[in-house]
C-alpha positions as CSV (number, residue, x, y, z in Angstrom):
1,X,-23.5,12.7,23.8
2,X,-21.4,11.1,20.9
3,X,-22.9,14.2,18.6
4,X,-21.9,16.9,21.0
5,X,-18.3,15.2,21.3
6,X,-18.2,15.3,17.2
7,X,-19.0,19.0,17.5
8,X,-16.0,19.8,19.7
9,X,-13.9,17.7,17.4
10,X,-14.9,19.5,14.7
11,X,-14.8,22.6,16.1
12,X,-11.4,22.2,17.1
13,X,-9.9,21.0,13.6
14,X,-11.9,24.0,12.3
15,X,-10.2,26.6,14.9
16,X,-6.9,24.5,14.2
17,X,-7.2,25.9,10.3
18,X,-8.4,29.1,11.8
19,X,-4.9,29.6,13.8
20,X,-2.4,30.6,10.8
21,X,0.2,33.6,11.5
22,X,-1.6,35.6,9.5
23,X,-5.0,34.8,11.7
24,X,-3.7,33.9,14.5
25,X,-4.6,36.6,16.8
26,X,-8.4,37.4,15.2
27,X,-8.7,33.4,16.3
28,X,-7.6,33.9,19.7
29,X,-10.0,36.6,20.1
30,X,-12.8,34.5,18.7
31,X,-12.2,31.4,20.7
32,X,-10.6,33.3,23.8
33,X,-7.5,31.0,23.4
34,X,-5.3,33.1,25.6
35,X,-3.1,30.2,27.2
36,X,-2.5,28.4,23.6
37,X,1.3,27.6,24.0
38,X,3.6,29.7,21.4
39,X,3.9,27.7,18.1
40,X,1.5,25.6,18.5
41,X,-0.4,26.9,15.4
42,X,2.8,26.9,13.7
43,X,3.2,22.8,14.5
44,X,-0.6,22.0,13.9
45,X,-0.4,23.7,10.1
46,X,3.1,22.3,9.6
47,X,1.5,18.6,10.6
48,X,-1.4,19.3,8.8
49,X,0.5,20.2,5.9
50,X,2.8,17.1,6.0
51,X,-0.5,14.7,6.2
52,X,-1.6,16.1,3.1
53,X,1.7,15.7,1.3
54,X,2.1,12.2,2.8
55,X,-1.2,11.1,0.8
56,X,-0.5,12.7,-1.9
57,X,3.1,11.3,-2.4
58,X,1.5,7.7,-1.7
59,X,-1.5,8.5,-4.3
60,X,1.6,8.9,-6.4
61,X,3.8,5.8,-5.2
62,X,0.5,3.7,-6.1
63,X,0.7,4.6,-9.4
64,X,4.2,5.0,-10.5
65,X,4.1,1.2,-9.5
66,X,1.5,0.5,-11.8
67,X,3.4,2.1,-14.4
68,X,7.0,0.2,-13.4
69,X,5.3,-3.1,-13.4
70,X,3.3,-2.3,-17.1
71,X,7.0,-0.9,-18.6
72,X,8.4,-4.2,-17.5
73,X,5.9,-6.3,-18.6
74,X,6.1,-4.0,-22.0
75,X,10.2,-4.4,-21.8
76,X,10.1,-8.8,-22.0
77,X,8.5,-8.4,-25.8
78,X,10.7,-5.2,-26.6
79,X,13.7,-7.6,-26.2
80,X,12.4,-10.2,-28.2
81,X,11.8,-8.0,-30.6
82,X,15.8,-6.7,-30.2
83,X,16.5,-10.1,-30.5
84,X,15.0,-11.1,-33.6
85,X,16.2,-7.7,-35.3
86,X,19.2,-8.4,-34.2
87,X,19.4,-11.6,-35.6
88,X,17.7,-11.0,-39.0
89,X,19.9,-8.1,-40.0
90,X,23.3,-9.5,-39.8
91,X,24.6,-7.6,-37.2
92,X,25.9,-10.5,-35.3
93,X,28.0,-11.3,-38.8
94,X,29.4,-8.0,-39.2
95,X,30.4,-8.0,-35.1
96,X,32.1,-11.2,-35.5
97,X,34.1,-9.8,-38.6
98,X,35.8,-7.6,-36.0
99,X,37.2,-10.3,-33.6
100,X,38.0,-13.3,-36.5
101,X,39.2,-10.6,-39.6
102,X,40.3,-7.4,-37.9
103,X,43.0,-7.3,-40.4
104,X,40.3,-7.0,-43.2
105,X,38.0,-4.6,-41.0
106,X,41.1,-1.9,-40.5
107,X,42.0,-2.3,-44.2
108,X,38.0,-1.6,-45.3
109,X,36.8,0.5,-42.0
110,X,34.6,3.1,-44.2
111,X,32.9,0.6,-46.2
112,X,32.2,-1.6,-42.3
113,X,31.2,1.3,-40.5
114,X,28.4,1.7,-43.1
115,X,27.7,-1.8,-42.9
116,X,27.2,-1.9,-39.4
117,X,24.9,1.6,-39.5
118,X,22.8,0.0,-41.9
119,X,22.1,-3.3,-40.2
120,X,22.2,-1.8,-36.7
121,X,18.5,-2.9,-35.1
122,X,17.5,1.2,-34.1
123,X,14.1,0.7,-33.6
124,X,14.7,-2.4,-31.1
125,X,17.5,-0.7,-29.5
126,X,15.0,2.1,-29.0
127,X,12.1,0.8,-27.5
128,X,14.2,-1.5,-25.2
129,X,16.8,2.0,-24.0
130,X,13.5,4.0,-23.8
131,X,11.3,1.0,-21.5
132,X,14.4,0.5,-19.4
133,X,14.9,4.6,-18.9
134,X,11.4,4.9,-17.6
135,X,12.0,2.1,-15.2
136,X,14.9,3.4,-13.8
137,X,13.0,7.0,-14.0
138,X,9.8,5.3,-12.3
139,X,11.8,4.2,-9.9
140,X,13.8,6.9,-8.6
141,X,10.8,8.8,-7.6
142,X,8.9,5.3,-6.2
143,X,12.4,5.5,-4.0
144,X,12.2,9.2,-2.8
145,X,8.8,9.0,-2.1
146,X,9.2,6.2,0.0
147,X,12.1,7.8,1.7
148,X,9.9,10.5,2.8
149,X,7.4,9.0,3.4
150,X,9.3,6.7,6.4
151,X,11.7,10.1,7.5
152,X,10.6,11.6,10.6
153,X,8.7,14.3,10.5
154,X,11.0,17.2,11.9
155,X,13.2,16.6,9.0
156,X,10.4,16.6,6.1
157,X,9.2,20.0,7.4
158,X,12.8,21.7,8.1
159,X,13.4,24.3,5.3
């Protein structure tokens, strides 16, 4: 009894794929589904279709949040690093020239600017912009996909 009601089942998910527009009227022949409402096949594909995307958008929410919580745990040692660059180069002097002898700094401005290229920490500023622009870009899509995913389902499959 409970393998006969898995037939049907299945034989209705399988007739379900069957009804397309394209094969819709070869299926109505074969199954002699002359009373199936209009649109119907059009809602059962469009559901069908939003299932698939649903898992696959959480597939993808899964691990984009893997990702967010390794570039975060990646960012904590990226500042440190920043930090001690920052401190080890004399950049913090050269920045504190500009508030204590600005008079000095507009008379010598070529000769600071250098300065302050040369000790600027690049590679700290780097790898901290670049961790902190793939959180932000991790979690942009974590966000849209989680706005689909809890929209209703008439406005996911409107055009």
């Amino acid at each position: 009894m409970k393998r006969a009601r898995q037939k049907i089942f299945l034989r209705g998910i399988k007739n379900a794929y069957m009804l397309t527009k394209k094969n819709n009227k070869k299926a109505l022949r074969q199954n002699n589904f002359e009373d199936i409402p209009e649109g119907l096949s059009d809602a059962i594909m469009a559901r069908i279709s939003h299932e698939q995307r649903l898992k696959i958008f959480k597939i993808r929410i899964a691990f984009l949040a893997v990702f967010s919580f390794a570039a975060f745990m990646a960012l904590i040692p990226a500042l440190e690093e920043l930090q001690s660059e920052i401190l080890k180069s004399g950049f913090l002097q050269f920045m504190s020239l500009v508030i204590s002898d600005s008079a000095i700094v507009a008379a010598y401005w070529k000769d600071f600017a250098f300065s302050i290229l040369e000790s600027f920490p690049i590679f700290g500023t780097l790898a901290v912009l670049g961790l902190v622009l793939a959180l932000i870009s991790f979690m942009k899509i974590i966000l849209n996909d989680i706005n689909f995913i809890f929209t209703p389902t008439l406005k996911n499959n409107a055009p």
